[in-house]
N, CA, C and O atoms as a printed pandas DataFrame, in Angstrom:
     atom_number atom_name residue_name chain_id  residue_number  x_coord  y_coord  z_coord
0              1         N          UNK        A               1  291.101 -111.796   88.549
1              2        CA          UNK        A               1  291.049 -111.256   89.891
2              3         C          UNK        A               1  291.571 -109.816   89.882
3              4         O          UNK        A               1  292.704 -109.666   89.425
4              5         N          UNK        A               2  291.155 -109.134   90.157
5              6        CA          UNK        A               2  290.895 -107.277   90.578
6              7         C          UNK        A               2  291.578 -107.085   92.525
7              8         O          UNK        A               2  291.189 -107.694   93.522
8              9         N          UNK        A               3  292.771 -105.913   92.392
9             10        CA          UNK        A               3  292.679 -105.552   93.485
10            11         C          UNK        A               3  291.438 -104.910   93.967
11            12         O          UNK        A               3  290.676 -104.559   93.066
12            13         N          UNK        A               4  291.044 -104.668   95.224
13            14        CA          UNK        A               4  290.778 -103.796   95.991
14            15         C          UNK        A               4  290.719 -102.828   96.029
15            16         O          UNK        A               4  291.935 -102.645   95.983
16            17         N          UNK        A               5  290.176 -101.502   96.101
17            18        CA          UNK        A               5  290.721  -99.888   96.093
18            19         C          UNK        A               5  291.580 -100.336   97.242
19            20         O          UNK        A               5  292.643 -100.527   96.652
20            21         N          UNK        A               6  291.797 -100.622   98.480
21            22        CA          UNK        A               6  292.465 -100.452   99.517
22            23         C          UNK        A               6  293.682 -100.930   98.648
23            24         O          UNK        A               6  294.537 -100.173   98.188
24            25         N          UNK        A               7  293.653 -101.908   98.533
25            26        CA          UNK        A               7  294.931 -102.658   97.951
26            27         C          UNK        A               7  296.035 -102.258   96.899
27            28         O          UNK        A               7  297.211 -102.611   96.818
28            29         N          UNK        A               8  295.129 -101.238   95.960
29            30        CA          UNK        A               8  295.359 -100.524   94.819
30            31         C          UNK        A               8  296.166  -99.413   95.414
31            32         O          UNK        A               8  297.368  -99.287   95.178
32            33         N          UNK        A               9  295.277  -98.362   96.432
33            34        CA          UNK        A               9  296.221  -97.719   97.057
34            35         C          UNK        A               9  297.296  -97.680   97.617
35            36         O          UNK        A               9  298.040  -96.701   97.687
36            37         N          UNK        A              10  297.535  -99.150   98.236
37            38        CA          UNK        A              10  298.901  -99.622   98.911
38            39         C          UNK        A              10  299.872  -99.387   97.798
39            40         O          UNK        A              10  300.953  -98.799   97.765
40            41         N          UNK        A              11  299.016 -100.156   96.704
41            42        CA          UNK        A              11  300.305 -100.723   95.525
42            43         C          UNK        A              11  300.940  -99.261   95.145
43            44         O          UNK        A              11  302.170  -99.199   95.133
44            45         N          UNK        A              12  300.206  -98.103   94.840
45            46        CA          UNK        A              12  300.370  -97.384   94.191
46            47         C          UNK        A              12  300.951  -96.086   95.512
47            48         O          UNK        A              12  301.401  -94.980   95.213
48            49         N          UNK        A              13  300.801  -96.536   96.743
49            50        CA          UNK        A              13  302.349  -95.840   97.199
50            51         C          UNK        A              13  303.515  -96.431   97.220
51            52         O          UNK        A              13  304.384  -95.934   97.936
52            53         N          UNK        A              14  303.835  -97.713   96.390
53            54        CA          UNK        A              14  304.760  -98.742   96.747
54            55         C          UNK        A              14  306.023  -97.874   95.881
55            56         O          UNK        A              14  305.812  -97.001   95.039
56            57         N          UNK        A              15  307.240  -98.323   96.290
57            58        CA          UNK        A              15  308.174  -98.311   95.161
58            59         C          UNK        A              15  308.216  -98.677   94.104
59            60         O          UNK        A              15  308.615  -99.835   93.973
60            61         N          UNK        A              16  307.693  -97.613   92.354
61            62        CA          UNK        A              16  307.607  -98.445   91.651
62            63         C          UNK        A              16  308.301  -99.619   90.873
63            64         O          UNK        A              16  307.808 -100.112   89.858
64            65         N          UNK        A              17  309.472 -100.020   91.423
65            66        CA          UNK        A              17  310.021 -100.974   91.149
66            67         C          UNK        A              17  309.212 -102.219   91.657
67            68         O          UNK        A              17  308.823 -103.195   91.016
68            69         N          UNK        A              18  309.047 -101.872   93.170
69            70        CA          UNK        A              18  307.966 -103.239   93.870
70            71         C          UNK        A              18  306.893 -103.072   93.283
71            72         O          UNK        A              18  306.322 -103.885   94.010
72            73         N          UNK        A              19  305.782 -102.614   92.344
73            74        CA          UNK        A              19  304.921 -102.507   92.390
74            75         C          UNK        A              19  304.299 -103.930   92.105
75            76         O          UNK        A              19  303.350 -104.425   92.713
76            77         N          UNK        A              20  305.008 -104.491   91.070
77            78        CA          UNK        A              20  304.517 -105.821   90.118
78            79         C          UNK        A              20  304.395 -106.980   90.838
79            80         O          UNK        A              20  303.772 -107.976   90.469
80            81         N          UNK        A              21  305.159 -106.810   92.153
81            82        CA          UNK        A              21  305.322 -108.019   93.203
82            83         C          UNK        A              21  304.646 -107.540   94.423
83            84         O          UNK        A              21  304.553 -108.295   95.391
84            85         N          UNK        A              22  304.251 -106.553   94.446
85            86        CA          UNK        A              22  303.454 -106.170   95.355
86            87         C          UNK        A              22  302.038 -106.382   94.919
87            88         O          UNK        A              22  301.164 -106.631   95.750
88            89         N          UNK        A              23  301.839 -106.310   93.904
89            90        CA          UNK        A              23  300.273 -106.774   93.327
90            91         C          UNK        A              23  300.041 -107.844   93.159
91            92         O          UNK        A              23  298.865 -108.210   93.175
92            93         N          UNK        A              24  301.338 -108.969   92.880
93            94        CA          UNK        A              24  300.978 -110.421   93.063
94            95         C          UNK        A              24  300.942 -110.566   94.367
95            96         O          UNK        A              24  299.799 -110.948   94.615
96            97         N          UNK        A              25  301.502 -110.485   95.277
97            98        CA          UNK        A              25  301.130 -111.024   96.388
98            99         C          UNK        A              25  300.201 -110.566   97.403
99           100         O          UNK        A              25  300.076 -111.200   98.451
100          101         N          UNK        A              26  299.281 -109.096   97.076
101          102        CA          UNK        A              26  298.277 -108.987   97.366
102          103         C          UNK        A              26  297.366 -109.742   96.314
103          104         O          UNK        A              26  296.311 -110.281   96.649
104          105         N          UNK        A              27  297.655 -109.742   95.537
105          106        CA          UNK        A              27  296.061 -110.763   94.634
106          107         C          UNK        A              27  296.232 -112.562   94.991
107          108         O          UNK        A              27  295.373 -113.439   94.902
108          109         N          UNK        A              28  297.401 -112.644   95.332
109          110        CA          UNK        A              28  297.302 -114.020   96.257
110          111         C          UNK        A              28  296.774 -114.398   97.638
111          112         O          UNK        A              28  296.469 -115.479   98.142
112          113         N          UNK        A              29  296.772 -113.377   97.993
113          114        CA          UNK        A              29  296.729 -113.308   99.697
114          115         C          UNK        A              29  297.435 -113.766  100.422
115          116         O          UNK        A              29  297.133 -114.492  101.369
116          117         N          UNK        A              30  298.726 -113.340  100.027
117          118        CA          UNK        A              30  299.617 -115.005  100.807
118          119         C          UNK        A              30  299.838 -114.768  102.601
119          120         O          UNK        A              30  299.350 -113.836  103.239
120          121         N          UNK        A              31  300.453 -115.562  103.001
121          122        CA          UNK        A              31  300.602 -116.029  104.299
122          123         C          UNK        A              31  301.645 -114.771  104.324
123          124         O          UNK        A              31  302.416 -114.477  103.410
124          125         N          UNK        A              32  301.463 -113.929  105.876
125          126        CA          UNK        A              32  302.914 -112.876  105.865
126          127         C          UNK        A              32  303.438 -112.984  107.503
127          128         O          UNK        A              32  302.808 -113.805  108.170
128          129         N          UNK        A              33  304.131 -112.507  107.952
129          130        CA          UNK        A              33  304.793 -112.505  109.185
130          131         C          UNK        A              33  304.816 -111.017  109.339
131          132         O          UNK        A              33  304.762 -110.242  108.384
132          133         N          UNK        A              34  304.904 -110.642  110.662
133          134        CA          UNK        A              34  305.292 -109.226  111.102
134          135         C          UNK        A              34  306.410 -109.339  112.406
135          136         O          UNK        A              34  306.217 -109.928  113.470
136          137         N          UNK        A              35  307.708 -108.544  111.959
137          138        CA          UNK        A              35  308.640 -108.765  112.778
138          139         C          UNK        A              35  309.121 -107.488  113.018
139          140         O          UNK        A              35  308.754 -106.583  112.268
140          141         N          UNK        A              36  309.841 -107.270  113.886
141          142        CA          UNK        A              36  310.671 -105.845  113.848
142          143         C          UNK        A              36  311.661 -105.392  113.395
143          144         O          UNK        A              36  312.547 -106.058  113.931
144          145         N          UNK        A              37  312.174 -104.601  112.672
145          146        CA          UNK        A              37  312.545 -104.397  111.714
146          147         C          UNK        A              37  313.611 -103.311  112.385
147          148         O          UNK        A              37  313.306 -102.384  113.135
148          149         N          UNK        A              38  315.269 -103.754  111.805
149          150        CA          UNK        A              38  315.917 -102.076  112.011
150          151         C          UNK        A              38  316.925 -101.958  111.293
151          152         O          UNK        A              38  318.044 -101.530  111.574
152          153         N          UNK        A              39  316.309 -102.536  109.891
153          154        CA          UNK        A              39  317.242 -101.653  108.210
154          155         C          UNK        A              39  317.424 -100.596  108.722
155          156         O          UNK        A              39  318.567 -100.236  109.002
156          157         N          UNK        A              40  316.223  -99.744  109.001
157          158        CA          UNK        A              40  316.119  -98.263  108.242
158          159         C          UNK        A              40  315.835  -97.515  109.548
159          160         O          UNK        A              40  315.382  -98.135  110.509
160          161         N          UNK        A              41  316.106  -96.101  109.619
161          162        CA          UNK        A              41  316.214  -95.218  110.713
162          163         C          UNK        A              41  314.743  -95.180  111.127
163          164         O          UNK        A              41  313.865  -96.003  110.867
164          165         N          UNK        A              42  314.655  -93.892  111.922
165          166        CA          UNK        A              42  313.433  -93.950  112.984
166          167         C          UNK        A              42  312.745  -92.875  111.795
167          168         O          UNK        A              42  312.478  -91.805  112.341
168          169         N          UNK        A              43  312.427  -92.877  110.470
169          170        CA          UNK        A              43  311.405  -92.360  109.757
170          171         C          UNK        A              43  310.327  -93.635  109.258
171          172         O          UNK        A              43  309.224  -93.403  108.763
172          173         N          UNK        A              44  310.786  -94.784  109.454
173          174        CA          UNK        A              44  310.165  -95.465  108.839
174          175         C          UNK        A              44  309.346  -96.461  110.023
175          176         O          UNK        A              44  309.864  -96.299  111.128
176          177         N          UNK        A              45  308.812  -96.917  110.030
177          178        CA          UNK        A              45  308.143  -97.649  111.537
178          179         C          UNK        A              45  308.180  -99.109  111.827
179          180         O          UNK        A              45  307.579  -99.799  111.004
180          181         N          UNK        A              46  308.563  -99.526  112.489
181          182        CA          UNK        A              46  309.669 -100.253  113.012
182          183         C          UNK        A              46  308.634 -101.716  113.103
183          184         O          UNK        A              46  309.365 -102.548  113.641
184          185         N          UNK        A              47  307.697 -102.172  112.907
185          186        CA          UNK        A              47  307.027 -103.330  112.690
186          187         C          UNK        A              47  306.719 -103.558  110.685
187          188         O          UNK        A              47  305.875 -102.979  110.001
188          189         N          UNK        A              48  307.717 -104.552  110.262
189          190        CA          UNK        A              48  307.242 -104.881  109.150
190          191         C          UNK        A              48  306.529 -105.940  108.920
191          192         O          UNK        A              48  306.887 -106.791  109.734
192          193         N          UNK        A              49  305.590 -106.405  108.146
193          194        CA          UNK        A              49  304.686 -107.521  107.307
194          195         C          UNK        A              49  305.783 -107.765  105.703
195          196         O          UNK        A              49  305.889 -107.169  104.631
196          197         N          UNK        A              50  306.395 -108.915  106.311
197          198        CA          UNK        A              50  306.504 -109.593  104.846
198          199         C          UNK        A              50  306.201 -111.279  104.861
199          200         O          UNK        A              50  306.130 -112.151  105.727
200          201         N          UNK        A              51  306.073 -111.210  103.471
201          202        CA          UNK        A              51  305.488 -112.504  103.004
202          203         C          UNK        A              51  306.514 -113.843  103.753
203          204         O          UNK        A              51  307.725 -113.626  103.800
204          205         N          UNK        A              52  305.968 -115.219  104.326
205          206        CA          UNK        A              52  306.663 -116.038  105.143
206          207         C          UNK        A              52  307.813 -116.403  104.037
207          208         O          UNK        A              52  308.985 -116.431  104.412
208          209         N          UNK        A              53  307.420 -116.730  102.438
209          210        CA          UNK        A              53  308.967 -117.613  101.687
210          211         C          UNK        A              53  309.688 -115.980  101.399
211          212         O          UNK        A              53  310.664 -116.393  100.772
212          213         N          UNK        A              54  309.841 -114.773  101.416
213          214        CA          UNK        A              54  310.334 -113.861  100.765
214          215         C          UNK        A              54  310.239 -112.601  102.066
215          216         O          UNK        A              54  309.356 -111.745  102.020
216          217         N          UNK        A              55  311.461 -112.651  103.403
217          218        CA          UNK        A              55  311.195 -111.856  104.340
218          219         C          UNK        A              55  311.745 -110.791  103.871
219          220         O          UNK        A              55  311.282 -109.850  104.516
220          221         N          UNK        A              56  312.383 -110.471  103.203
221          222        CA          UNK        A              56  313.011 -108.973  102.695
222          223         C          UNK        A              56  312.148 -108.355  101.873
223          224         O          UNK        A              56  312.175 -107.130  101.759
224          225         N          UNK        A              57  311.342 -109.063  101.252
225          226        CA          UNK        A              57  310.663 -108.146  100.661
226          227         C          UNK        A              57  309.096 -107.300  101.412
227          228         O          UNK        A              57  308.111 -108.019  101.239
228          229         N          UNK        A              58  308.884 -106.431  101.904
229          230        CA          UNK        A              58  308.222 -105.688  102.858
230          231         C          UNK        A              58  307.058 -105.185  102.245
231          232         O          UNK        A              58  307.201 -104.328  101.374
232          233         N          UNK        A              59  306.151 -105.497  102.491
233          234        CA          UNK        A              59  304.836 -105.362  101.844
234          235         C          UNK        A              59  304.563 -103.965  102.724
235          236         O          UNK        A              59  304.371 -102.980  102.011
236          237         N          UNK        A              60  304.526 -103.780  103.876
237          238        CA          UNK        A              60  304.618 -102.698  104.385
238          239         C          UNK        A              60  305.142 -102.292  106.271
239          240         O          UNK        A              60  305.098 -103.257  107.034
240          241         N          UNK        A              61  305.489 -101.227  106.734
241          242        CA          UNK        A              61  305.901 -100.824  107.866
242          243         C          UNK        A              61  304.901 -100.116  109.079
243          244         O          UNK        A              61  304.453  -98.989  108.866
244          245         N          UNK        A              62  304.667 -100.628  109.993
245          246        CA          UNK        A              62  303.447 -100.097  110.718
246          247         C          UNK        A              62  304.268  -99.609  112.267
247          248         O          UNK        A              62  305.409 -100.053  112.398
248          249         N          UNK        A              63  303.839  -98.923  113.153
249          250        CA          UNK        A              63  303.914  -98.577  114.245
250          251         C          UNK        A              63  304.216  -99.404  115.304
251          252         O          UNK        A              63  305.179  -99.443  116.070
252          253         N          UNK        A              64  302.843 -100.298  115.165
253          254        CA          UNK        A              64  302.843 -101.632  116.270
254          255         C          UNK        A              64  302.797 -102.998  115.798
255          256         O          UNK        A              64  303.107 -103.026  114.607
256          257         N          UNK        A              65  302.578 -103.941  116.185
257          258        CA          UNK        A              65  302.890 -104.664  115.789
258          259         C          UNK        A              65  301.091 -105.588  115.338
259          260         O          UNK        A              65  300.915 -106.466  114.493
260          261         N          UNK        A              66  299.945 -104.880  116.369
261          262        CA          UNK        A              66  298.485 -104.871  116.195
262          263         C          UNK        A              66  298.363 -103.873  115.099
263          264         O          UNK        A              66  297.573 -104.340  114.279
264          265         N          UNK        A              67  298.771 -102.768  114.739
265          266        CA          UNK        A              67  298.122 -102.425  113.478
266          267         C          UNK        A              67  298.616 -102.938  112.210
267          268         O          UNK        A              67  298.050 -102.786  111.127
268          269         N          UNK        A              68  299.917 -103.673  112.452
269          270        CA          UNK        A              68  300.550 -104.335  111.137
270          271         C          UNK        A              68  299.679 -105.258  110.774
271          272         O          UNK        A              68  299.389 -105.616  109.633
272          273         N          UNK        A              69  299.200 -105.695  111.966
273          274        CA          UNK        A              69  298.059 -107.318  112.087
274          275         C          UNK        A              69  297.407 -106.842  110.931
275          276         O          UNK        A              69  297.503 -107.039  109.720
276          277         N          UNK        A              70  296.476 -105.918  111.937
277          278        CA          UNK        A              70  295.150 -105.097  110.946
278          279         C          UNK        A              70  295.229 -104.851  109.871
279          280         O          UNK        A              70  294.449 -105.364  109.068
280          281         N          UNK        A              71  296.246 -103.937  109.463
281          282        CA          UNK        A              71  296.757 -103.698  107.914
282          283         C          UNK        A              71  296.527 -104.574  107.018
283          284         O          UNK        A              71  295.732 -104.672  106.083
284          285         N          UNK        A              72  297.651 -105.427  107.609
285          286        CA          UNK        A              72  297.592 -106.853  106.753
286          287         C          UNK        A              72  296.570 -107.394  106.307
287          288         O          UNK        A              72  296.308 -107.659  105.134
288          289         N          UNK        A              73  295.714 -107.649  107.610
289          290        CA          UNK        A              73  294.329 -108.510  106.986
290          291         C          UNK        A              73  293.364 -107.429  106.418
291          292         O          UNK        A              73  292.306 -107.837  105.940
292          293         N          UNK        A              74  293.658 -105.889  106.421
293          294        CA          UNK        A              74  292.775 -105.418  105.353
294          295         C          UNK        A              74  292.816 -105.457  103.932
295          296         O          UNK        A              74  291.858 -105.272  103.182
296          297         N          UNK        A              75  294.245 -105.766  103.542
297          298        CA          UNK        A              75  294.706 -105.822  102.553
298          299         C          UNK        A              75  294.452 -107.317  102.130
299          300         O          UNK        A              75  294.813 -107.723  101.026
300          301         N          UNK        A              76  293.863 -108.062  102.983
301          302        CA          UNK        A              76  293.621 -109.424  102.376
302          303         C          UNK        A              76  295.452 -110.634  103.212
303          304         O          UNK        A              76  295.427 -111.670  103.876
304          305         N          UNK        A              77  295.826 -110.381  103.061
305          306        CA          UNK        A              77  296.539 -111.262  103.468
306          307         C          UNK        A              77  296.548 -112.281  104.890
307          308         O          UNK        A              77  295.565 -112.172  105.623
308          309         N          UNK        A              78  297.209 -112.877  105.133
309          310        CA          UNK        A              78  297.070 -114.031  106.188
310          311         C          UNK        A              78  298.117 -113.954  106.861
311          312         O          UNK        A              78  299.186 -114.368  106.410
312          313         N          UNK        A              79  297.985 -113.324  108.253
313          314        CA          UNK        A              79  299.381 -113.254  109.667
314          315         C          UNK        A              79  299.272 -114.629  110.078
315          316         O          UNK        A              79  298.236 -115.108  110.539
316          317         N          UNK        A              80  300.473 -115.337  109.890
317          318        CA          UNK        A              80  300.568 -116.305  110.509
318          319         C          UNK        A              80  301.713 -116.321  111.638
319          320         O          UNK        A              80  301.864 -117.333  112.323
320          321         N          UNK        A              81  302.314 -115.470  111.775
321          322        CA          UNK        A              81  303.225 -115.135  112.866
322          323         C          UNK        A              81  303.442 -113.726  113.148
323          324         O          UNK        A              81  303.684 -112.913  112.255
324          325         N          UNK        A              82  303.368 -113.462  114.235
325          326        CA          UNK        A              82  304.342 -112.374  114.812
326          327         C          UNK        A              82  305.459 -112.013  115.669
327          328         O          UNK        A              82  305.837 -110.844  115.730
């Protein structure tokens, strides 16, 4: 199984530390949640998507909480909550 260019691109703005777990769980598609998020100051955008067994780990940060949706399922994954 092959990412995506979309997917590829995600991975490859990721932290490369996340990268290796960021590519498994886009080549899984797993189930993710999007919640609001306030680790981190107002540079970063305040709706995250992470995977439902692993919420700290942040696949990515969106604006709203509809484009996190979108994101998500472009990247292949499955919102099962928000």
């Amino acid at each position: 199984m092959k990412l995506t260019t979309a997917q590829s691109e995600h991975v490859k703005a990721a932290f490369p530390e996340c990268r290796a777990e960021m590519t498994e769980y886009l080549l899984q598609g797993v189930e993710v949640v999007i919640y609001k998020q306030n680790e981190c100051g107002a540079d970063v955008p305040p709706f995250a998507v992470a995977p439902t067994d692993k919420q700290e780990f942040w696949i990515g940060c969106w604006d709203t909480p509809e484009l996190a949706s979108s994101s998500a399922a472009a990247l292949g994954l499955r919102v099962v909550s928000q």
